[in-house]
VOGU-3710 file (C-alpha; in Angstrom, 3 decimals, decimal comma):
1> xxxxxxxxxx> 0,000/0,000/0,000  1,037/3,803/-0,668  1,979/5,839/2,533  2,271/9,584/2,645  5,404/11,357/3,590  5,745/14,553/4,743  8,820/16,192/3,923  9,949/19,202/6,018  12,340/22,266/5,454  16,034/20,887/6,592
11> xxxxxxxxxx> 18,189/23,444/8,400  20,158/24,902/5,725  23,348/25,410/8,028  24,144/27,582/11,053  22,847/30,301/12,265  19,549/30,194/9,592  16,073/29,703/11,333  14,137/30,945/7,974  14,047/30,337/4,403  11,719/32,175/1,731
21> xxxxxxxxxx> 10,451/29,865/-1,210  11,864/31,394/-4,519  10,686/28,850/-6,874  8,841/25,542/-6,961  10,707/22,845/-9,111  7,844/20,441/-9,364  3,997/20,590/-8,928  1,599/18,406/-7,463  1,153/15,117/-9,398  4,564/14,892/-10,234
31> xxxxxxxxxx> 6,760/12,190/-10,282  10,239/12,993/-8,160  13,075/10,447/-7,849  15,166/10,274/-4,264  17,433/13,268/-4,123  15,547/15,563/-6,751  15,309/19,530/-5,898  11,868/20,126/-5,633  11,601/23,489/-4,568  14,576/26,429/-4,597
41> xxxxxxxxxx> 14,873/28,712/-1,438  16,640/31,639/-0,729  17,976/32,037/2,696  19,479/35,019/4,293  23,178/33,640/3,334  22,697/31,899/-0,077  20,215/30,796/-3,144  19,789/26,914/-2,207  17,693/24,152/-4,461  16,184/21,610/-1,553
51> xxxxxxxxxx> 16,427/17,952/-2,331  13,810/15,722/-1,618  14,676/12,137/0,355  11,880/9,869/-1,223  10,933/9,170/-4,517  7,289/9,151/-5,012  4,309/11,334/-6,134  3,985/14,632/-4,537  0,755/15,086/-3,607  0,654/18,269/-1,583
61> xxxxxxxxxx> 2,655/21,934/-1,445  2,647/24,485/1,274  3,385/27,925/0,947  3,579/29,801/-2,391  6,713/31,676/-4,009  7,563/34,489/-1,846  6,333/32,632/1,427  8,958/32,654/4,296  8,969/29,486/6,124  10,566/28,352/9,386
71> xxxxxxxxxx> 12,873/25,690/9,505  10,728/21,995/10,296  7,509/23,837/8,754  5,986/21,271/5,904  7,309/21,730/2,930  5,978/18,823/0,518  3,971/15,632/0,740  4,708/12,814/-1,148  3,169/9,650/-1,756  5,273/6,692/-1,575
81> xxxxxxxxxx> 4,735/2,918/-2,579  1,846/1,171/-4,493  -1,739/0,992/-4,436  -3,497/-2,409/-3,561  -3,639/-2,907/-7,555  -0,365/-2,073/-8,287  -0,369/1,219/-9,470  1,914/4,018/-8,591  0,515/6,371/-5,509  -1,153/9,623/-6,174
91> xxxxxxxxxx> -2,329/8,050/-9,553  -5,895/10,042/-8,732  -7,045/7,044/-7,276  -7,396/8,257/-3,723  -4,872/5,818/-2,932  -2,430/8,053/-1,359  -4,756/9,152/1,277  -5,623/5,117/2,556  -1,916/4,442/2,062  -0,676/7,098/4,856
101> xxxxxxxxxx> -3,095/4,870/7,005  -1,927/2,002/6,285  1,082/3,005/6,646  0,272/4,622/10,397  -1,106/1,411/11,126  1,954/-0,291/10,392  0,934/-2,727/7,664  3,660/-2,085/5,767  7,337/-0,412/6,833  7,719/2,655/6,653
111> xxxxxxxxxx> 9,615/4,117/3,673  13,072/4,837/3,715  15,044/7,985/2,125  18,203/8,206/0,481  20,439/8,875/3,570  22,401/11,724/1,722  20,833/14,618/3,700  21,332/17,923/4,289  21,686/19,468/7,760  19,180/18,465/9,959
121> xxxxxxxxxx> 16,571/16,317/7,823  16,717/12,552/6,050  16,338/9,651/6,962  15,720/7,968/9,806  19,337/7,015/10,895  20,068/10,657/10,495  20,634/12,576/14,168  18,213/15,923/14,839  19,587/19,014/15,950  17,663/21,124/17,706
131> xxxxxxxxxx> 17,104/24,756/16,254  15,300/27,518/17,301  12,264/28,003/15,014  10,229/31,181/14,797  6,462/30,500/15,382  4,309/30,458/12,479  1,384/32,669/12,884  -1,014/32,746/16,073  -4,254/30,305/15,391  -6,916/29,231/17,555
141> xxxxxxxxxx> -6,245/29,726/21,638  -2,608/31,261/20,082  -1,167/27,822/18,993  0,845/27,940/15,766  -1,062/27,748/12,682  0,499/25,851/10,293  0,903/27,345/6,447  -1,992/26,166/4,369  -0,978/23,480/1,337  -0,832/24,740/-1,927
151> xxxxxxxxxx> -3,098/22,488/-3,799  -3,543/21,391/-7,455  -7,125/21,929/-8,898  -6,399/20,001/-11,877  -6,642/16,212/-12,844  -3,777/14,539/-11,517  -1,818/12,325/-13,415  1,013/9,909/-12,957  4,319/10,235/-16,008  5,081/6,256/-16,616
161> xxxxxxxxxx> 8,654/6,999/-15,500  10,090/9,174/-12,966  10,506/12,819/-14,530  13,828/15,293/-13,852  12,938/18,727/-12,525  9,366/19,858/-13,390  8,897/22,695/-16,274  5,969/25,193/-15,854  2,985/24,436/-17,775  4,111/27,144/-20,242
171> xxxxxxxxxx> 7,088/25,652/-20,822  10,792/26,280/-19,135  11,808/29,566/-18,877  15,873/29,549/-19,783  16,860/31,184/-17,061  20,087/29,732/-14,947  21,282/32,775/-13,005  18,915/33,268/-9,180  19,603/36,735/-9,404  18,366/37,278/-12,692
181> xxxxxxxxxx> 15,028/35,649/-11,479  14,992/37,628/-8,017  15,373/40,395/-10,122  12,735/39,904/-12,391  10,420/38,611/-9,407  10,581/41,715/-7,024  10,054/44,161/-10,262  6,915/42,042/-11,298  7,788/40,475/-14,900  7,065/37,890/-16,376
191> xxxxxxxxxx> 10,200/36,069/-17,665  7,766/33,937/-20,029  7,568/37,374/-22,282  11,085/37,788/-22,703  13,380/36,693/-25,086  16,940/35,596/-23,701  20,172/37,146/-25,702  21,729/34,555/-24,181  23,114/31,318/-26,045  20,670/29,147/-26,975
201> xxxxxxxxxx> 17,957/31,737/-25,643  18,813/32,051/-22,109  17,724/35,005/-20,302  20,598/37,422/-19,104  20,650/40,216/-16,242  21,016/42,737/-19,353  17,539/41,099/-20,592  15,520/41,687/-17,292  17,310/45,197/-16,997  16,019/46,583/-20,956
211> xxxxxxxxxx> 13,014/45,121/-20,075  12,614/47,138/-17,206  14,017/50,287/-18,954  11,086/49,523/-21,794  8,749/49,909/-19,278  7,417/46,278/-19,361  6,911/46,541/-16,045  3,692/49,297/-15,765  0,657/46,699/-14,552  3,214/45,327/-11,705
221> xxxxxxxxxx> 1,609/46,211/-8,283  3,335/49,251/-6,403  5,143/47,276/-3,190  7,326/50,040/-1,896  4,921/52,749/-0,868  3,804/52,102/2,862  0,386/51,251/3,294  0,548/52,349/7,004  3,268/54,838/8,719  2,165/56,064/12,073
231> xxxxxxxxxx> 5,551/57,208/13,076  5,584/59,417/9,906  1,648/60,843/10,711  3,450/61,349/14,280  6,816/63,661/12,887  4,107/65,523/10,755  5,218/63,561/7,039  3,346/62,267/4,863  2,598/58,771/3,995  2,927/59,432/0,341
241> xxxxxxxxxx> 7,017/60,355/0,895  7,156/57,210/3,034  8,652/53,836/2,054  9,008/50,353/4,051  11,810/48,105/3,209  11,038/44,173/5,145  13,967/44,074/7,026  14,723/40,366/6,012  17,085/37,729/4,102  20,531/38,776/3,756
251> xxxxxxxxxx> 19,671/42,636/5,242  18,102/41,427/7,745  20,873/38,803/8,870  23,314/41,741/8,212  21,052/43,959/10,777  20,777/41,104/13,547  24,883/40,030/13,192  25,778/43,858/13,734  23,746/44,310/16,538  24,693/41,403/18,619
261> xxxxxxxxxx> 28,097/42,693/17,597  28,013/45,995/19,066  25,687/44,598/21,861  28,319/41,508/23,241  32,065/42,784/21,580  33,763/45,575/23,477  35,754/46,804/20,433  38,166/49,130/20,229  40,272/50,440/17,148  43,530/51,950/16,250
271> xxxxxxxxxx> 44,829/52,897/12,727  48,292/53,796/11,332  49,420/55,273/7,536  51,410/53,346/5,459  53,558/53,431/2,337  52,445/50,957/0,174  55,106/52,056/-2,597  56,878/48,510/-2,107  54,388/46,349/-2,042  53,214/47,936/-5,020
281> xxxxxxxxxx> 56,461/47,352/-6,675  57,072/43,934/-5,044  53,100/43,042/-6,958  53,862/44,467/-10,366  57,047/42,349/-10,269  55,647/39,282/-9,345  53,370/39,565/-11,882  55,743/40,827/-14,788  57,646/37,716/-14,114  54,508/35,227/-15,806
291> xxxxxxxxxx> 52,221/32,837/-14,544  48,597/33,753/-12,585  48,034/37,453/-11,835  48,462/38,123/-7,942  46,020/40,360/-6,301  46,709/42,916/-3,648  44,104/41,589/-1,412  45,645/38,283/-1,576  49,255/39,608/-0,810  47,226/41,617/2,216
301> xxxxxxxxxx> 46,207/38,283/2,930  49,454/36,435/3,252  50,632/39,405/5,542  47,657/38,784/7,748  48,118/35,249/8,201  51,855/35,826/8,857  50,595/38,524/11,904  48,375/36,380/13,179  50,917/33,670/13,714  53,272/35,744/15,173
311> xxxxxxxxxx> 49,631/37,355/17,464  47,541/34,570/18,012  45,107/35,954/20,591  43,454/38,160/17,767  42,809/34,541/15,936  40,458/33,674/18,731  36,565/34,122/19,686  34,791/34,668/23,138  33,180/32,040/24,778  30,386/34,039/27,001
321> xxxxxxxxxx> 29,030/31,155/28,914  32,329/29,165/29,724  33,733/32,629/30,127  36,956/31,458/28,147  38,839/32,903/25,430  38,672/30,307/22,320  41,952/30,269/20,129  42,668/28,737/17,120  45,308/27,158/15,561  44,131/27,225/11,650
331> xxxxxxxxxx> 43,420/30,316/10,425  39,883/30,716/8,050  39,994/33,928/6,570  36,578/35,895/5,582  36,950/38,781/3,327  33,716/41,395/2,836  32,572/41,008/-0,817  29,697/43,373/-1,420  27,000/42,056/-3,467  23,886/43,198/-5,291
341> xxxxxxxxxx> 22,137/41,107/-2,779  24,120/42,848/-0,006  27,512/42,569/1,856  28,653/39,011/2,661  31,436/37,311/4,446  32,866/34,340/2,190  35,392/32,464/4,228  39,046/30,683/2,630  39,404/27,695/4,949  43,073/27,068/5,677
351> xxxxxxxxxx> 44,378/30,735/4,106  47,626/29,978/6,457  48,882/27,276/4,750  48,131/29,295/1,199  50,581/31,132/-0,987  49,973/34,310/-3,102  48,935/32,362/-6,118  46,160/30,479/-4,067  44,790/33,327/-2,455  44,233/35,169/-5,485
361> xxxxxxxxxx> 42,692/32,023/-6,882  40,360/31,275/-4,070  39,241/34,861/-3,816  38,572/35,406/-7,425  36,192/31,943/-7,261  34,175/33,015/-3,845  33,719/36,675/-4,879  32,542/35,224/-8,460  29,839/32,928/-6,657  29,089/36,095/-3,903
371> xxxxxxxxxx> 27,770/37,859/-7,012  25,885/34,901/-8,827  24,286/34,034/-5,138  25,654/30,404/-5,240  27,492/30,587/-2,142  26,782/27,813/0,467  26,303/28,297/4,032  29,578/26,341/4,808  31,115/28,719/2,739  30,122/31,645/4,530
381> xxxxxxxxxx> 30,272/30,222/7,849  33,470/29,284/10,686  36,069/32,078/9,834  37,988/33,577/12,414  39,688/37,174/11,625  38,234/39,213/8,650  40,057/41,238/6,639  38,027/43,986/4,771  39,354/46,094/2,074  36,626/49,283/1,897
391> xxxxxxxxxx> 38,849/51,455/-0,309  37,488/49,537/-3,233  34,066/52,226/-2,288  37,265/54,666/-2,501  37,308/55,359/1,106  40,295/56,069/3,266  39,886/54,751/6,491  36,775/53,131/8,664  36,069/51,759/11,820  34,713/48,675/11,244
401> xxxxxxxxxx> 32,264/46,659/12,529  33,595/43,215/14,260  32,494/40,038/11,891  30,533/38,146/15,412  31,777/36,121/17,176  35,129/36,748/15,709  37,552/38,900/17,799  39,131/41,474/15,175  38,670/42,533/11,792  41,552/44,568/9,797
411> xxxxxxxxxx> 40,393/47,136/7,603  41,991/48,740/4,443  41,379/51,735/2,882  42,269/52,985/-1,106  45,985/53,325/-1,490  46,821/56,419/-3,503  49,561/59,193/-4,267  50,321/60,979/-1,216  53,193/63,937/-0,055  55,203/60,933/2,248
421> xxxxxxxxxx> 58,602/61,664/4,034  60,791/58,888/2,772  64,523/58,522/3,445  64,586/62,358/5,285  62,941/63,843/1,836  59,150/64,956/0,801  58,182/62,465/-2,027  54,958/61,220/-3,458  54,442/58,116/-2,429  51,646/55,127/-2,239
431> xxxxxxxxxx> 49,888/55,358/0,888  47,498/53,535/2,423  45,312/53,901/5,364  45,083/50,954/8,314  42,528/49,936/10,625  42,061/46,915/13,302  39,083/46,944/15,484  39,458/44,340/17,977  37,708/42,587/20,592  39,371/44,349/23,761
441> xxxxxxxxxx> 38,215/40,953/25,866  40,881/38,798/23,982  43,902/41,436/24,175  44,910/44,595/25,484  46,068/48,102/23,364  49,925/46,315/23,021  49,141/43,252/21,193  46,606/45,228/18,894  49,365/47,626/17,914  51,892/44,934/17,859
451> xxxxxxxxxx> 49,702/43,365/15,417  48,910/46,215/13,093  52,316/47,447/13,582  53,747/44,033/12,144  51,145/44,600/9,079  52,172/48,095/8,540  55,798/47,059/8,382  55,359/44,166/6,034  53,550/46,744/3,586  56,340/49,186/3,427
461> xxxxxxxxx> 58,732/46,693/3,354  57,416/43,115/1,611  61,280/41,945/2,660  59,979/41,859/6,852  58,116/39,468/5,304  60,634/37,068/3,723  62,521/37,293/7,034  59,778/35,714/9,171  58,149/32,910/7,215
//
């Protein structure tokens, strides 16, 4: 007999409570094998497609594109098994309904997934970890209603064979990129009327972006205007010059990490001015001499990791309740990329044991998948010092925020021409602005400027350098 599964949203990796549904990859009546993506999510760290553990008929949805869920709300039902006359469940037979009772009632075992989960969901074998969940909205007596399935009208039918990833009923739209369909989604259009410059017809950012230019967008609803603002009514402005932005996904993550930054870390920062004129020269050498290009931020990088060995209490986090200073030995270096999605951390595991030529590598592939939104949560999770270069914004110097629960964070600002004392004469020099804000719980003012120092004098002078590794 059939038996009805119910398959829940998995936690998605540390730290993430939430995820809003971007896209459904199958609809209900459809055929999905063990491990197909069903449904694509966007949480407030990455763009994620959400494998399914059984193979079966899905015979249920809940929520609709754009809902938010909480992590262990329903996602999907699906009908595994056979009816009593051998057909597949969820064939319209109203088999799928008698087989989750049969299977309750234990006449036959109960179905088994394909023990490749993600974090937090699977099979039965597979440990839970507990998570906090927000409640879903207040019901009857305030208990937790749960979302409402998204159900198929239509005559359901069975494909013969297992099917890959579902197309709409119009047809696939050739679109790869999860930006390009955010994009399209929060700006109302419909990426069915467009027509993809793309090879073989696929729909590009430039696509969605003339389109919007064109003014295809005029019957999309008006979302930005507020449709309430009693703290504007109160300071005398109108609700008409009023906008609300849902403090949510990646902002909203930003917002809540910042805050329990400033709340728990007390930071402190100190800055110094250096002349980058070397390291400039020591760069353009390396790079005249052949081979893969070598970035500044990954020759910034190999100083840091140099520092830190020679200053290991800034490589370290807080442990509040054990009241203990954590240090550790490996050194996983985040770097701020700034998205069109927002700013994210990506993290190089291992950066200490990298040269030049790696660093540059590894940086160049995270910052590419920042800006497509493919980044994983395990790739944006577990560093331990930050180093963020603002003068990219052209900026000189900042004091910035600490990267929680990390302990410091070294800033850089733009490095240009600047009147520089060098060798008892005024001369134009490269100059660059520095800036660590550390956690004054895991060091005092002498190991942060012992630290920074160290930096600044590898920058002027690549050789110090050399001498240490």
């Amino acid at each position: 007999m059939a038996q009805v599964l119910e398959f829940k949203l998995p936690d998605l990796g540390e730290g993430l409570t939430e995820a809003e549904i971007v896209r459904w990859l199958v609809e209900v009546g459809d055929v999905v094998a063990v491990d197909q993506p069903v449904v694509e999510v966007e949480t407030a760290k990455a763009m994620v497609e959400v494998p399914c553990p059984y193979g079966g008929v899905v015979t249920a949805r809940f929520g609709a594109e754009g809902t938010e869920l909480p992590v262990g709300a329903p996602l999907l039902t699906v009908a595994v098994g056979r009816t009593a006359d051998g057909r597949p469940a969820g064939d319209g037979s109203g088999a799928g309904t008698d087989g989750a009772k049969d299977g309750a009632s234990g006449r036959e075992p109960a179905a088994e997934g394909s023990g490749n989960v993600l974090v937090g969901y699977g099979t039965s074998e597979a440990p839970a970890r507990r998570r906090r969940v927000r409640p879903a909205a207040p019901g009857v007596n305030g208990r937790p209603k749960a979302p409402e399935p998204v159900r198929d009208t239509r005559p359901t039918e069975t494909p013969s064979t297992p099917t890959g990833r579902a197309a709409p009923a119009d047809g696939p739209v050739p679109v790869i990129s999860p930006l390009v369909r955010r994009l399209a989604r929060q700006n109302g259009l419909d990426l069915r009327k467009l027509t993809g410059s793309g090879p073989d017809g696929l729909i590009l950012r430039a696509d969605v972006e003339h389109a919007l230019r064109a003014g295809d967008t005029r019957d999309r609803p008006d979302t930005t205007k507020a449709t309430a603002a009693p703290a504007a009514a109160a300071s005398g402005v109108g609700t008409a010059s009023v906008t609300r932005v849902p403090l949510k996904g990646i902002r909203g993550a930003v917002a809540d990490k910042l805050s329990r930054s400033r709340t728990e870390i007390p930071d402190a920062t100190c800055w110094v001015d250096a002349d980058a004129t070397e390291l400039m020269r020591t760069r353009a050498a390396m790079n005249a001499a052949g081979g893969p290009k070598i970035s500044v931020l990954a020759l910034l990088a190999r100083i840091c990791t140099a520092a830190l060995a020679r200053f290991p209490e800034l490589n370290s986090s807080v442990d509040t309740e054990a009241r203990e200073i954590v240090r550790y030995a490996d050194v996983h270096l985040g770097f701020a990329a700034q998205t069109e999605r927002g700013l994210v951390v990506p993290v190089v595991r291992d950066a200490h044991t990298r040269d030049a030529e790696s660093l540059t590598a590894e940086f160049a592939r995270l910052t590419e998948a920042a800006r497509e939104g493919t980044l994983t949560p395990a790739q944006l999770t577990g560093g331990t010092f930050t180093l963020n270069n603002y003068g990219v914004f052209g900026v000189d110097g900042s004091t910035p925020i600490i990267n929680h629960p990390e302990a410091a964070m070294l800033g850089v600002g733009r490095i240009v021409p600047k009147p520089w004392v060098h060798e008892g004469e005024l001369a134009v020099r490269q100059v660059v602005q520095l800036s660590l804000t550390f956690d004054h719980r895991v060091c005092d003012g002498g190991t942060a400027g012992g630290f920074l120092r160290y930096v600044a004098d590898c920058v002027e002078q690549p050789a110090v350098l050399l001498r240490t590794l």
